[in-house]
N, C-alpha and C positions, 0 to 999 in steps of 0.2 A: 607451874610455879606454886610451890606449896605457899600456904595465908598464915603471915606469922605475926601476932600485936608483939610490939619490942616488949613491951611493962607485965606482960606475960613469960617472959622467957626464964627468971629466974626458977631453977628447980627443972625446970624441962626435961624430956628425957626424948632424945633421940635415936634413930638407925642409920649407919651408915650403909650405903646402897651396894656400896665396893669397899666391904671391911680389907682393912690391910695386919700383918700380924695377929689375926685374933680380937681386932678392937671391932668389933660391931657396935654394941651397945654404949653410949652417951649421958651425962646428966650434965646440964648447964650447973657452976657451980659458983659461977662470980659473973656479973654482969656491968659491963666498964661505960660509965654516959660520961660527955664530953663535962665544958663547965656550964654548960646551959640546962643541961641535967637529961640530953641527948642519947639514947642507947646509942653506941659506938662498936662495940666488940662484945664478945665472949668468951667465957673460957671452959672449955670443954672438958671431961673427966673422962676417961673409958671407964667402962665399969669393971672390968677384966684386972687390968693391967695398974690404974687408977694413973696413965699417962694424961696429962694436960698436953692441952693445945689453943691456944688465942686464935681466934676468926672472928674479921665482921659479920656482924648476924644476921645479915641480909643474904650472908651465903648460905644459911637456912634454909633459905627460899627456892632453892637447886632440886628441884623434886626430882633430877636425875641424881642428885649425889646424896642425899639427904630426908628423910621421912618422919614425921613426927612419930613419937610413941617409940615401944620396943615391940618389933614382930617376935 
């Protein structure tokens, strides 16, 4: 389990561990807190393709799916 602080996530840049079409590389681009001011979600960028994708950010944490940084 990779160690994620939520209030660090914005601007992040991630690796996908099983890129699918070409999307490896990630950058957190918008960071969604509930109304208690709660990191809740994410929303992901490819850097490639510039596809979004919404996940909770604790799926971050999938040190089999997901890696901090860009390799």
């Amino acid at each position: 389990m990779t160690s994620v602080h939520p209030e660090k996530l914005e601007q992040s840049k991630w690796t996908a561990l099983a890129p699918e079409g070409g999307e490896k590389h990630f950058l957190v681009v918008q960071v969604f807190r509930d109304r208690y001011g709660h990191v809740r979600d994410v929303l992901l960028e490819a850097v490639l393709t510039r596809r979004r994708q919404r996940l909770p950010w604790r799926e971050l944490r999938d040190g089999g799916t997901w890696a901090p940084g860009w390799d």
